[in-house]
C-alpha positions in Angstrom: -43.1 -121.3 -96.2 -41.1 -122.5 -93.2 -37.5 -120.6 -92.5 -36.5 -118.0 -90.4 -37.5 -114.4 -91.5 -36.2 -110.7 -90.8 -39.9 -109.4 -89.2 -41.3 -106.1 -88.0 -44.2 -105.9 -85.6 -46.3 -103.7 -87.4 -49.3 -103.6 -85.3 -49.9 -104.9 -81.3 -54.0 -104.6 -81.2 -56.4 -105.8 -79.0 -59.2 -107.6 -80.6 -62.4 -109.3 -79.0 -63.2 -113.0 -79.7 -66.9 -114.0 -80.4 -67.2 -117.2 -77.8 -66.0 -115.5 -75.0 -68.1 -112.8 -74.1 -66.2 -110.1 -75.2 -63.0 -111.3 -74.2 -59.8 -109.8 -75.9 -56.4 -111.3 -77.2 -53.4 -109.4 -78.3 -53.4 -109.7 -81.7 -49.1 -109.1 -82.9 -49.3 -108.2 -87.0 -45.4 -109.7 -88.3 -44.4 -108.2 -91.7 -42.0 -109.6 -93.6 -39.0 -107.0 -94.6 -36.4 -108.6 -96.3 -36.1 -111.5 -98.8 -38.5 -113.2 -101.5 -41.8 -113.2 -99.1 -40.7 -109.2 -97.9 -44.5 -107.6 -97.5 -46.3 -110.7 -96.4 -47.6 -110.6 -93.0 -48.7 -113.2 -90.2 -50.6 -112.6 -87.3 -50.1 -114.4 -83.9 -52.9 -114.3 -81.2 -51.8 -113.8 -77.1 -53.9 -113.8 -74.2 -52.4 -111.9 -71.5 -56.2 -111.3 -70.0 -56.1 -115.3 -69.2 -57.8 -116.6 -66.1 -55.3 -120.0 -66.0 -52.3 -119.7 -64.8 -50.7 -121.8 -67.1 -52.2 -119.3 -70.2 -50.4 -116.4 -68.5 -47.3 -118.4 -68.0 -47.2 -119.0 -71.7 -48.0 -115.4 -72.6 -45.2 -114.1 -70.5 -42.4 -116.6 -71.6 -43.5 -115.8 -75.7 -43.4 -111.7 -75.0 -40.0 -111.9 -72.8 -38.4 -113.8 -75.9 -40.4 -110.9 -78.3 -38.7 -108.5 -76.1 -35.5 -109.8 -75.7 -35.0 -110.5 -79.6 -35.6 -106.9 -80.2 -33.8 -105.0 -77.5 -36.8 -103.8 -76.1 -37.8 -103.9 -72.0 -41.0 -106.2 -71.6 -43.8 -104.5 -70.0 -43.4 -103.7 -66.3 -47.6 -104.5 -66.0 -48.4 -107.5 -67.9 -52.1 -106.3 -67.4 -52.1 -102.9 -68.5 -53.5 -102.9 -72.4 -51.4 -99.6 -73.6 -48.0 -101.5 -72.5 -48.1 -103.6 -75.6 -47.9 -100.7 -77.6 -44.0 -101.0 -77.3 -43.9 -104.0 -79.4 -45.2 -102.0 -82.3 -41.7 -101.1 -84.5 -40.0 -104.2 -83.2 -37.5 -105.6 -85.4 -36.6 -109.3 -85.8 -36.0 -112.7 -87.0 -38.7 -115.0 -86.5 -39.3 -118.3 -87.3 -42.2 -119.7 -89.0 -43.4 -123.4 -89.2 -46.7 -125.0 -91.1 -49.0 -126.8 -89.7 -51.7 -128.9 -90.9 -55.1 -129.5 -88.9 -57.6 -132.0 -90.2 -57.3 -133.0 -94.1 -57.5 -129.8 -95.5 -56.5 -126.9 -93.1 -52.9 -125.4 -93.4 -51.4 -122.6 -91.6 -48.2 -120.9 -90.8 -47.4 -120.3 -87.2 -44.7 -118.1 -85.5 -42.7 -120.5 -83.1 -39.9 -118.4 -82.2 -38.6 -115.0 -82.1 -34.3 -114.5 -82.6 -32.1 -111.3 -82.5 -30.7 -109.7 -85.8 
């Protein structure tokens, strides 16, 4: 449901997408800690391998918040694939909205990313 949660990163992965070509988006696994939904998890998809400019904009801003809610350092190469790894362990409060596409298609997104 839609609130504000106390989240761990529990995985940062790269996975490939089929209509690409083998192109890969960082794939950040959020489980819930604390509260009535602890255990669930959400997954939120990043392309930091983008072409546009606009893509990699995006990317940047949603990691820098990632990193600053946690009290981490971003990475110093957006580029390099290991860097992301520091995001796995990552504790904070994100916040979760629904969203509804077509008639009969609802999902939860991650939308922002707060300290403890």
């Amino acid at each position: 449901p839609e609130g504000d949660y106390l989240a761990k990163i529990v995985d940062a992965t790269f996975v490939p997408i089929k209509h690409n070509g083998g192109h890969e988006l960082l794939e950040l696994t959020f489980k819930i800690v604390a509260g009535p939904y602890a255990g669930r998890t959400l997954e939120r998809l990043h392309d930091p391998l983008s072409p546009y400019l606009m893509d990699k904009k995006i990317y940047r801003q949603e990691i820098t918040k990632i990193c600053e809610a946690a009290g981490i350092p971003r990475p110093s190469n957006w580029e390099d694939r290991y860097a992301y790894g520091i995001l796995r362990g990552a504790v904070l409060i994100i916040t979760v909205i629904r969203a509804t596409y077509g008639d009969d298609i609802t999902v939860n997104h991650v939308v922002n990313y707060k300290k403890i």
